[in-house]
MMTF fields as JSON, N, C-alpha, C and O atoms, coordinates in Angstrom:
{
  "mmtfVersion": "1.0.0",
  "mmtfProducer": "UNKNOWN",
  "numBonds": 259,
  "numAtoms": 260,
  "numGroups": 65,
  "numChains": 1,
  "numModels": 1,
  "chainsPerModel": [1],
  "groupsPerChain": [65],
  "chainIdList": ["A"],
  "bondAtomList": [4, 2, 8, 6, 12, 10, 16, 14, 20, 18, 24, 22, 28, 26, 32, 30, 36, 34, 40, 38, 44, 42, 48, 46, 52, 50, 56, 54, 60, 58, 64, 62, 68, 66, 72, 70, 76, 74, 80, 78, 84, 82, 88, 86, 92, 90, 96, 94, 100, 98, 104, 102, 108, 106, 112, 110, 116, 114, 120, 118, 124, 122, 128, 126, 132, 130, 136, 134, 140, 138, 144, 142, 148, 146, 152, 150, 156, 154, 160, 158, 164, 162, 168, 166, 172, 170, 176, 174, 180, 178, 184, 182, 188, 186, 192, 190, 196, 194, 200, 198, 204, 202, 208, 206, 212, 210, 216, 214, 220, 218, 224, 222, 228, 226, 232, 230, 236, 234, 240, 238, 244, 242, 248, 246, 252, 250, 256, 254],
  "bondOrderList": [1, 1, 1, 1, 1, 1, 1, 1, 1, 1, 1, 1, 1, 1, 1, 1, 1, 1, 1, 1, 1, 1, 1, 1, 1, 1, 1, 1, 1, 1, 1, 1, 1, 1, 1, 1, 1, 1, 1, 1, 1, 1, 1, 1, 1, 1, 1, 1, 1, 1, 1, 1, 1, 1, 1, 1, 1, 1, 1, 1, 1, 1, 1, 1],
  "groupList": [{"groupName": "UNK", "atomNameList": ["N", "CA", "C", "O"], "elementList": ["N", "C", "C", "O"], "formalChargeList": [0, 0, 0, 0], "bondAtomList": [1, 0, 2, 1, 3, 2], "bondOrderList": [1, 1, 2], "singleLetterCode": "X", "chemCompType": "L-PEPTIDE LINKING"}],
  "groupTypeList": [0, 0, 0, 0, 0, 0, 0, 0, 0, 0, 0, 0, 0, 0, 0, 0, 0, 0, 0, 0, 0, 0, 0, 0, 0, 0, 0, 0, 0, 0, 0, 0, 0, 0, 0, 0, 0, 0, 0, 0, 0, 0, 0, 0, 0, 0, 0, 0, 0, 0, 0, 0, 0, 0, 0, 0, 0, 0, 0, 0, 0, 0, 0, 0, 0],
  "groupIdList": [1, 2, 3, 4, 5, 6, 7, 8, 9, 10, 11, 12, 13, 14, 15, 16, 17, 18, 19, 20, 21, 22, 23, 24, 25, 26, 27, 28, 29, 30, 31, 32, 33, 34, 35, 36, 37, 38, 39, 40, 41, 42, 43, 44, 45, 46, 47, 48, 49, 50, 51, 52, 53, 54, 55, 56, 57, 58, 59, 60, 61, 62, 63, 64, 65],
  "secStructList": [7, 7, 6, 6, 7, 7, 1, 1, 7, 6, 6, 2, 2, 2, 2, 2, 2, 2, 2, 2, 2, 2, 2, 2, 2, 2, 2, 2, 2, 2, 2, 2, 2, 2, 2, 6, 6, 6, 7, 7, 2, 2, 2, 2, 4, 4, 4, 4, 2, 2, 2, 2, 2, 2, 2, 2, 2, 2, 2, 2, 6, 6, 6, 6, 7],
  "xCoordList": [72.138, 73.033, 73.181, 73.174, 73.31, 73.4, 75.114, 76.19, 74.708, 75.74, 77.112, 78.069, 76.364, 77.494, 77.79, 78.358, 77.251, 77.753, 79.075, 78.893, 80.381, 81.686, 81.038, 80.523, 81.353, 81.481, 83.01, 83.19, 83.933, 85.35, 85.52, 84.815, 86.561, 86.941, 88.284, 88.989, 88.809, 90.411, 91.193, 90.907, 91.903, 92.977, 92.622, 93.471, 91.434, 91.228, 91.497, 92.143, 90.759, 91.494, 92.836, 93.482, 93.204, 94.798, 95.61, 96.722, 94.684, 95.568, 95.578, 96.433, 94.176, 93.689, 94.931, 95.687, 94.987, 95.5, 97.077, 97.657, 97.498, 98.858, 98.992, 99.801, 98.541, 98.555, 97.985, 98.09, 97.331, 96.937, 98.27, 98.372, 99.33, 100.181, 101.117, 101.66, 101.433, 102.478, 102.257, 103.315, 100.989, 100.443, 100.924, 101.591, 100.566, 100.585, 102.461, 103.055, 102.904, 104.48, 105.11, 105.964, 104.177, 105.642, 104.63, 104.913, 103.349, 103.193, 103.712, 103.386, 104.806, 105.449, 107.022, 107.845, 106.988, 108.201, 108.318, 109.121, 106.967, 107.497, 107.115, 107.486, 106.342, 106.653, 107.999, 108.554, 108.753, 109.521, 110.786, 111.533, 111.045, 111.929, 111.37, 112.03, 110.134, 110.171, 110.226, 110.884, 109.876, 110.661, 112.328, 112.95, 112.816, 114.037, 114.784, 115.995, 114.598, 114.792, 114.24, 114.528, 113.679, 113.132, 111.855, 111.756, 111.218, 109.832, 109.055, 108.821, 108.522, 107.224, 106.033, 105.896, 105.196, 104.304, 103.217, 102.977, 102.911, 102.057, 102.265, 101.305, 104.015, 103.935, 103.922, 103.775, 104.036, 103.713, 102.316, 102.065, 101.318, 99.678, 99.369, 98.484, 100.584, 100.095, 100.412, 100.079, 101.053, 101.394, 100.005, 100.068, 98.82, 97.654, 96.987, 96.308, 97.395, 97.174, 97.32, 96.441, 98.947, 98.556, 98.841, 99.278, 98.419, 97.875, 96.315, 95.676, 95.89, 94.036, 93.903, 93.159, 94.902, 94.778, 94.686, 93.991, 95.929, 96.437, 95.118, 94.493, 94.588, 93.727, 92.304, 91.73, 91.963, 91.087, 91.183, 90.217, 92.767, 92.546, 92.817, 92.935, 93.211, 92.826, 91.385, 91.155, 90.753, 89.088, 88.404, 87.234, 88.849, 88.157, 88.265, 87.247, 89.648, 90.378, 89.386, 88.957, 88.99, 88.65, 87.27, 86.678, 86.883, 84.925, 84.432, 83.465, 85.336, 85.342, 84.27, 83.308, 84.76, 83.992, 84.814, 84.25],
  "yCoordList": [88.901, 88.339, 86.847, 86.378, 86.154, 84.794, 84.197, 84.156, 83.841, 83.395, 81.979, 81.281, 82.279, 80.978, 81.608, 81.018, 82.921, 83.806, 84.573, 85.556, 84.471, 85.431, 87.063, 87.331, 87.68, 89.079, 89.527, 90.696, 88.728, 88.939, 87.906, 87.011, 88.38, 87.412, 86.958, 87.724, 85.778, 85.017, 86.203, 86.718, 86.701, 88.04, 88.779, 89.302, 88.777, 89.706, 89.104, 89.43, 88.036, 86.844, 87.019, 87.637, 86.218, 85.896, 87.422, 87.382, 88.833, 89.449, 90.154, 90.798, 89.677, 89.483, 88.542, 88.955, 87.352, 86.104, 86.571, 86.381, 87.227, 87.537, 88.521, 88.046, 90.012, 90.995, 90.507, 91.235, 89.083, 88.688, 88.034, 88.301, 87.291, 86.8, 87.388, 87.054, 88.397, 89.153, 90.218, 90.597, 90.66, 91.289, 90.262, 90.675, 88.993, 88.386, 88.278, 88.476, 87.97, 87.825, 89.194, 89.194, 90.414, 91.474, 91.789, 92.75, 91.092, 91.456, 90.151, 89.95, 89.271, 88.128, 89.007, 88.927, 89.623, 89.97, 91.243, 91.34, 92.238, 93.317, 93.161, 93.942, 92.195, 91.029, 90.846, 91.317, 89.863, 89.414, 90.395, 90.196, 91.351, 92.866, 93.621, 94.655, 93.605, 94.218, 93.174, 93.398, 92.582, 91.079, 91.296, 91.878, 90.975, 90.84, 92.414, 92.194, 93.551, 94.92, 95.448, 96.607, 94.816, 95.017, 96.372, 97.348, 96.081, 96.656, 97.039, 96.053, 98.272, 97.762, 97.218, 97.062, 96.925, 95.903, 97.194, 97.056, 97.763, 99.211, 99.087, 99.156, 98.806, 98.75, 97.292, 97.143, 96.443, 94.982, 95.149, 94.914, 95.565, 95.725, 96.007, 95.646, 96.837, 97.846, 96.872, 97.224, 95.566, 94.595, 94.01, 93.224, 94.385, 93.546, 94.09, 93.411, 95.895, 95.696, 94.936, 94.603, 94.85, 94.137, 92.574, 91.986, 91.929, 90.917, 90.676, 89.673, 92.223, 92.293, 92.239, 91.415, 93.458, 92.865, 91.597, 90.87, 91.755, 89.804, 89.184, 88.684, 89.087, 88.142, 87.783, 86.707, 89.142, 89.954, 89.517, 88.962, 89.713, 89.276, 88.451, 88.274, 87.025, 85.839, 85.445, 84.236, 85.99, 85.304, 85.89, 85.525, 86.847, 87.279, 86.743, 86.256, 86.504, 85.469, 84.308, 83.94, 83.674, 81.934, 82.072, 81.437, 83.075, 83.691, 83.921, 83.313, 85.072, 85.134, 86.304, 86.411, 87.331, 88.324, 89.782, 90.867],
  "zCoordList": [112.468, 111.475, 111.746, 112.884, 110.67, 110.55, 111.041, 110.444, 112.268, 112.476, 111.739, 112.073, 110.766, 110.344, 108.774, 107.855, 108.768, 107.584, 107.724, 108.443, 107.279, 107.537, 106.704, 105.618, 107.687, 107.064, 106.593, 106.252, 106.581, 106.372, 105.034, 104.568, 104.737, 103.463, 103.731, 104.387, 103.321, 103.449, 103.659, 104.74, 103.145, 103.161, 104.47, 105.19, 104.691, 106.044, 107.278, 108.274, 106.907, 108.35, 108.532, 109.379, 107.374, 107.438, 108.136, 108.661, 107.978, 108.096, 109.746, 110.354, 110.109, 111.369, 112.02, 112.899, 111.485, 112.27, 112.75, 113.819, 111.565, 111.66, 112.632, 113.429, 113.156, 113.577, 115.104, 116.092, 115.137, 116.392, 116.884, 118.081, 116.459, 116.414, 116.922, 117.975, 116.184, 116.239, 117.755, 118.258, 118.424, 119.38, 120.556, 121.505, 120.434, 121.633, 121.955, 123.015, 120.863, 120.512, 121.533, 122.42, 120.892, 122.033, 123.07, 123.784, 123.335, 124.835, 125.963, 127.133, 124.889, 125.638, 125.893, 126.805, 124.973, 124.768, 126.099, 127.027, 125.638, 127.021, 128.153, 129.029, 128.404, 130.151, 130.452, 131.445, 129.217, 129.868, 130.016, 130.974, 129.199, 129.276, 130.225, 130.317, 131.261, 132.256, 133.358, 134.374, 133.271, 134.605, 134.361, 135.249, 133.536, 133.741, 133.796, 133.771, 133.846, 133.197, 134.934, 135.235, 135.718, 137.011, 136.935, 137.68, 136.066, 135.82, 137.015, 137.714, 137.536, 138.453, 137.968, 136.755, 138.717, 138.514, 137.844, 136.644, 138.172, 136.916, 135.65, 134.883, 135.001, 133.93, 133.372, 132.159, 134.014, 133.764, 133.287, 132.105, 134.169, 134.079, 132.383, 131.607, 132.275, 130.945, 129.928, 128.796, 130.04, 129.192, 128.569, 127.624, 129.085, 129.021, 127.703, 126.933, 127.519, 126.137, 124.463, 123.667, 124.378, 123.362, 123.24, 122.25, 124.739, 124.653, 124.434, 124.117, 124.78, 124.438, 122.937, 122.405, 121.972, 120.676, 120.001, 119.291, 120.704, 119.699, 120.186, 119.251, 121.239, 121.266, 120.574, 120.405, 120.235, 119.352, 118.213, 117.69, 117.346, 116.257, 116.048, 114.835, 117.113, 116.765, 117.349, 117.378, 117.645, 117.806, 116.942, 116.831, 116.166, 114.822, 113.995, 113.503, 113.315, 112.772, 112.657, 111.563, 113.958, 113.895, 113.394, 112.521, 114.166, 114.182, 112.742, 112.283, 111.866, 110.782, 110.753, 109.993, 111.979, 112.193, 111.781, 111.913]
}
């Protein structure tokens, strides 16, 4: 595939961009509710999921993949 071809269209991004946004937002959010909430560090780890989303759908988002 031609890399400088989007297989996504505007609406899909945007909806990528947002859902990447919003992912990174509560894996800020359930860090900091298990730091302060005295979390063990196991479920801190588990924070890495939906910082893996969000991150996903902002490099899809930019990629236009």
């Amino acid at each position: 595939m031609n890399a400088g071809v989007a297989n996504i269209g505007p609406r899909e991004r945007r909806r990528r961009l947002i859902v990447g946004a919003i992912m990174l937002a509560v894996g800020v959010a359930v860090v900091a509710a298990l730091i302060i909430g005295g979390g063990g560090r196991g479920w801190i780890v588990l924070a890495v999921v939906p910082f893996w989303i969000g991150a996903l759908g902002l490099i899809q988002a930019r990629e236009r993949t």
